[in-house]
N, C-alpha and C positions, 0 to 999 in steps of 0.2 A: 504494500500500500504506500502511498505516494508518504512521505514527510508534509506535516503544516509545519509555516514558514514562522519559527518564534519570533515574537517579538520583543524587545526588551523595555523596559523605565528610564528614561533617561533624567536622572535626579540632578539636582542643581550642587553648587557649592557654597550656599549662603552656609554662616558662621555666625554662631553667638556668644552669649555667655557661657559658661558652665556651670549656672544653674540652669540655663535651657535642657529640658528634658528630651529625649530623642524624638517625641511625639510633637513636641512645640516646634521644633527644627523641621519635620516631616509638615506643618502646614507651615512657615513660614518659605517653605522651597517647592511647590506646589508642581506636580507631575505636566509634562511638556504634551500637549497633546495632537493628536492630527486633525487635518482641517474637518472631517468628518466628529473628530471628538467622542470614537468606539473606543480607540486605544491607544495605548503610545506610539510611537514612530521606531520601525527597524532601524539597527546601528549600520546594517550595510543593505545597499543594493541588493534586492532578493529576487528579481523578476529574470534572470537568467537561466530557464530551464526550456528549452527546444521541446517540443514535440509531437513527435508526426506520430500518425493518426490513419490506419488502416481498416476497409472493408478485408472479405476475408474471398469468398465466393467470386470468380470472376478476375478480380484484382490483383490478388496474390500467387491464386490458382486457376486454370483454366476453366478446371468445374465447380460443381455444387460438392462440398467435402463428401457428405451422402453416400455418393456417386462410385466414388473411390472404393470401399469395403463395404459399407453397410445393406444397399441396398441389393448387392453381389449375392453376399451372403446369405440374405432372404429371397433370395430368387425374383428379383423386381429389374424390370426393365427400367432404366432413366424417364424414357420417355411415359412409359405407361404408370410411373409411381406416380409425377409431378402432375399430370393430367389427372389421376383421380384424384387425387388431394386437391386442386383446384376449384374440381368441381364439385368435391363434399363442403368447401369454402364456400361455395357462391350456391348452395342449395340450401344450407344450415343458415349462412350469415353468419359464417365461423370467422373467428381470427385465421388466417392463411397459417402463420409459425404454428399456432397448439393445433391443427387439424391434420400437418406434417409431421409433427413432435408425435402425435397422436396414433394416427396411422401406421409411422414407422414399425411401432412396439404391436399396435395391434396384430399387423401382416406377421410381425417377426414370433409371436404369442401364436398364431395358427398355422406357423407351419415348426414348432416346436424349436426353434430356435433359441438360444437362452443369451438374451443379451443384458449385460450389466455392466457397470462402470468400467468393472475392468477391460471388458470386452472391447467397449467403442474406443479407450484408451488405444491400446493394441489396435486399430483399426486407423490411427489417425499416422502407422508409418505407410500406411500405403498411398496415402494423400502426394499429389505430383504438384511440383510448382513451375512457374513462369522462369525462361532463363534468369540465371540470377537471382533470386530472390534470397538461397541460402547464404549468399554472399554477402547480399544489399547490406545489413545489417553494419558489419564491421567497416562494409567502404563506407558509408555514410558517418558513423563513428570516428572513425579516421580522417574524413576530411574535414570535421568538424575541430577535431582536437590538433590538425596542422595551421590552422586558419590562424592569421598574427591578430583577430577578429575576436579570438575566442576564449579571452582569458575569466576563469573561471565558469565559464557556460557549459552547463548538463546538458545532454538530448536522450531522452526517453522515446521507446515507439512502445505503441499502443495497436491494440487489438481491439475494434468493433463487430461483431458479426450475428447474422441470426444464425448462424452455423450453434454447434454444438461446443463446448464446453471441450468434454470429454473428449472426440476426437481432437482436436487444437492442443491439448495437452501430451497429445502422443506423436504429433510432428517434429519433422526432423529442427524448426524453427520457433518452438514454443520458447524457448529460454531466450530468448532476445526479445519478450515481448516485457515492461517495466510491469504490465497489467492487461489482459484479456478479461472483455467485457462481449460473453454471448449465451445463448439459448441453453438452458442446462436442465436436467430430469433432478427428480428429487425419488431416488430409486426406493423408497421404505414407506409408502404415500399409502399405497391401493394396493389391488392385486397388479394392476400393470403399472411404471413407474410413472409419474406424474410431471408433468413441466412446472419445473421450480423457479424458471425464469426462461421470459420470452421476449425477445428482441428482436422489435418490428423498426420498421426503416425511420418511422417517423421519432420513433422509443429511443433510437441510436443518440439523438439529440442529445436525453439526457445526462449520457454518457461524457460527451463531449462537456458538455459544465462540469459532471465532478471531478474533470480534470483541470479546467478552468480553477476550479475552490478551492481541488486538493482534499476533495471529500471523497476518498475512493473506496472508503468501507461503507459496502452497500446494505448495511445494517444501521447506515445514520442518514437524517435527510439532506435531504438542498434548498430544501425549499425555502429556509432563514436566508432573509436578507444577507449579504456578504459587500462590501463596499470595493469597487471595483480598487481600489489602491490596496486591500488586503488577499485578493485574489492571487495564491503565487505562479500560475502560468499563463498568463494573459494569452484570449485567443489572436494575437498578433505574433505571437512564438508559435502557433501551430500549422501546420500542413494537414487537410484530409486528403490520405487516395481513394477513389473511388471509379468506379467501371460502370453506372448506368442510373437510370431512373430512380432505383433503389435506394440511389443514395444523395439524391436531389436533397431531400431535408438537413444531412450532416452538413454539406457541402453549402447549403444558403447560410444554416447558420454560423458558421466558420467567416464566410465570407464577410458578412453582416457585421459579425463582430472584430473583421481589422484583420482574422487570419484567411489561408489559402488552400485553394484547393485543388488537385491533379487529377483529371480524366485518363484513365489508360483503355486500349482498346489492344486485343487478343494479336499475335504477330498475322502477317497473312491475310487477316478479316478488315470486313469493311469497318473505318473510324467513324462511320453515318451518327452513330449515338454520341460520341464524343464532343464531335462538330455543333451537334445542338447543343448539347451545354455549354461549350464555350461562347456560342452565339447568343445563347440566351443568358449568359452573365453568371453562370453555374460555375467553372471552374476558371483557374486564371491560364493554365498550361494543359494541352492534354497529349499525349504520345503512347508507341506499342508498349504493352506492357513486357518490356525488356528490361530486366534491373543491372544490366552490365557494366561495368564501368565504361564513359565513353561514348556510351548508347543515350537519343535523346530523353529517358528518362530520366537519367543519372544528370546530364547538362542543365534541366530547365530546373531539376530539385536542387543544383547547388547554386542554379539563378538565385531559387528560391531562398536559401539558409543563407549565402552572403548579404540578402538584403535582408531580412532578420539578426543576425553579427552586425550587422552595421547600425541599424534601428537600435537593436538592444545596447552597441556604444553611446550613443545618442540621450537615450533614456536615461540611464546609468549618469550620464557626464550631469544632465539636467538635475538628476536625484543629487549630485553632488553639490551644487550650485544652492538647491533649494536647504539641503540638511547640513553644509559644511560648518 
């Protein structure tokens, strides 16, 4: 879970007698406060944490995770799983994720299949990814930490997805994520396991702010006010990737609030989708989803973090100016 960004008192050096009590000095030196007036002012510049922000389906991977192990092993064709589940969505006026979530276990439940934690775990190394992507991680880390841009600045990548949990946890890429935020079973619920948590495109939002607050134990709210000066990753330090419609909502809000967002489209395949969101103001860059170095994904994302190093100087220099 992410660190909140302490903050400390900055107490005066007024002097008295030595009959002044510790108490009588404590109001005569009365605590400095911020323009907002919640709480005291950090002793350093705290808003230097990068962080890009990944869909998981499409973006990372060519396919639906699913696709890869699970539905193999239940004997379900791609095409014939997503079309009934659509269509028990749009006959029910189901949520689309819990009637997928749902389905899964039920088909896998009638043809005796025994799937549990462990199971999708172990199913998440069959998952295939995008040139580069096992790499992306450390080149991006790396050109981060060579940058004469970058002294003291963290970069975090993040995981959105209505994927599963459980498989994500058993890819060859889970451990370069600071935080995975996706669709998960709560497998002790019922007879069959139950959706403990469901992440629909619009729901992805949310996510994006508790990264924003620095509220990433999903057992506390967000809902409490936060004053934008106490927020420690401002969305002007973020990146979303995203690959389609799906992810129109992360991608406006990101936008909205000062950070950025990348369209990638599949190598070989038409960019048709991509081209509309850049047109329509959706994303700032979009390219094949190639994570190579070199390649224009890798080019337009470090367009992106030098102008972020260079903002976050700025910021920082201003904070110095205002608190010196």
């Amino acid at each position: 879970m992410a660190e909140r960004m302490a903050a400390r008192a900055n107490t005066s050096g007024a002097t008295g007698t030595k009959a002044k009590s510790a108490k009588a000095k404590a109001k005569a030196a009365p605590k400095r406060k911020t323009k907002t007036g919640s709480r005291p002012p950090a002793e350093t510049f705290g808003k230097k944490t990068i962080a890009l922000v990944y869909d998981f389906d499409g973006t990372l991977s060519p396919k639906p995770m699913q696709e890869y192990a699970f539905l193999p092993t239940i004997g379900e064709s791609s095409a014939d799983f997503w079309k009934e589940s659509n269509r028990i969505a749009s006959e029910q006026k189901a949520d689309p994720m819990i009637t997928y979530m749902h389905l899964l276990y039920k088909k896998a439940k009638a043809r005796n299949v025994t799937i549990n934690r462990e199971a999708l775990v172990k199913q998440g190394a069959a998952v295939e990814f995008f040139p580069g992507v096992e790499q992306w991680f450390d080149l991006i880390n790396n050109y981060i930490a060579a940058s004469p841009d970058s002294d003291g600045v963290s970069i975090r990548h993040y995981l959105i997805s209505s994927g599963l949990t459980e498989i994500v946890e058993g890819t060859s890429i889970y451990s370069n994520f600071h935080n995975v935020f996706a669709s998960e079973y709560w497998f002790e619920a019922y007879e069959l396991p139950y959706p403990k948590r469901v992440i629909t495109d619009t729901g992805k939002t949310q996510y994006l702010f508790r990264i924003n607050k620095g509220v990433e134990d999903l057992g506390a709210s967000i809902n409490e006010h936060m004053p934008e000066a106490q927020r420690p990753v401002p969305f002007s330090n973020m990146i979303y990737f995203g690959d389609g419609d799906t992810d129109v909502p992360s991608m406006a809000v990101t936008r909205k609030n000062g950070g950025y967002a990348m369209a990638v489209h599949p190598p070989g395949k038409a960019q048709e989708k991509c081209t509309k969101l850049f047109e329509a103001g959706r994303c700032d860059f979009f390219a094949v989803a190639d994570y190579r170095e070199g390649e224009e994904l890798y080019k337009r994302t470090c367009l992106l973090l030098d102008r972020m190093l260079a903002d976050i100087r700025v910021r920082e220099e201003m904070w110095n100016l205002t608190h010196g």
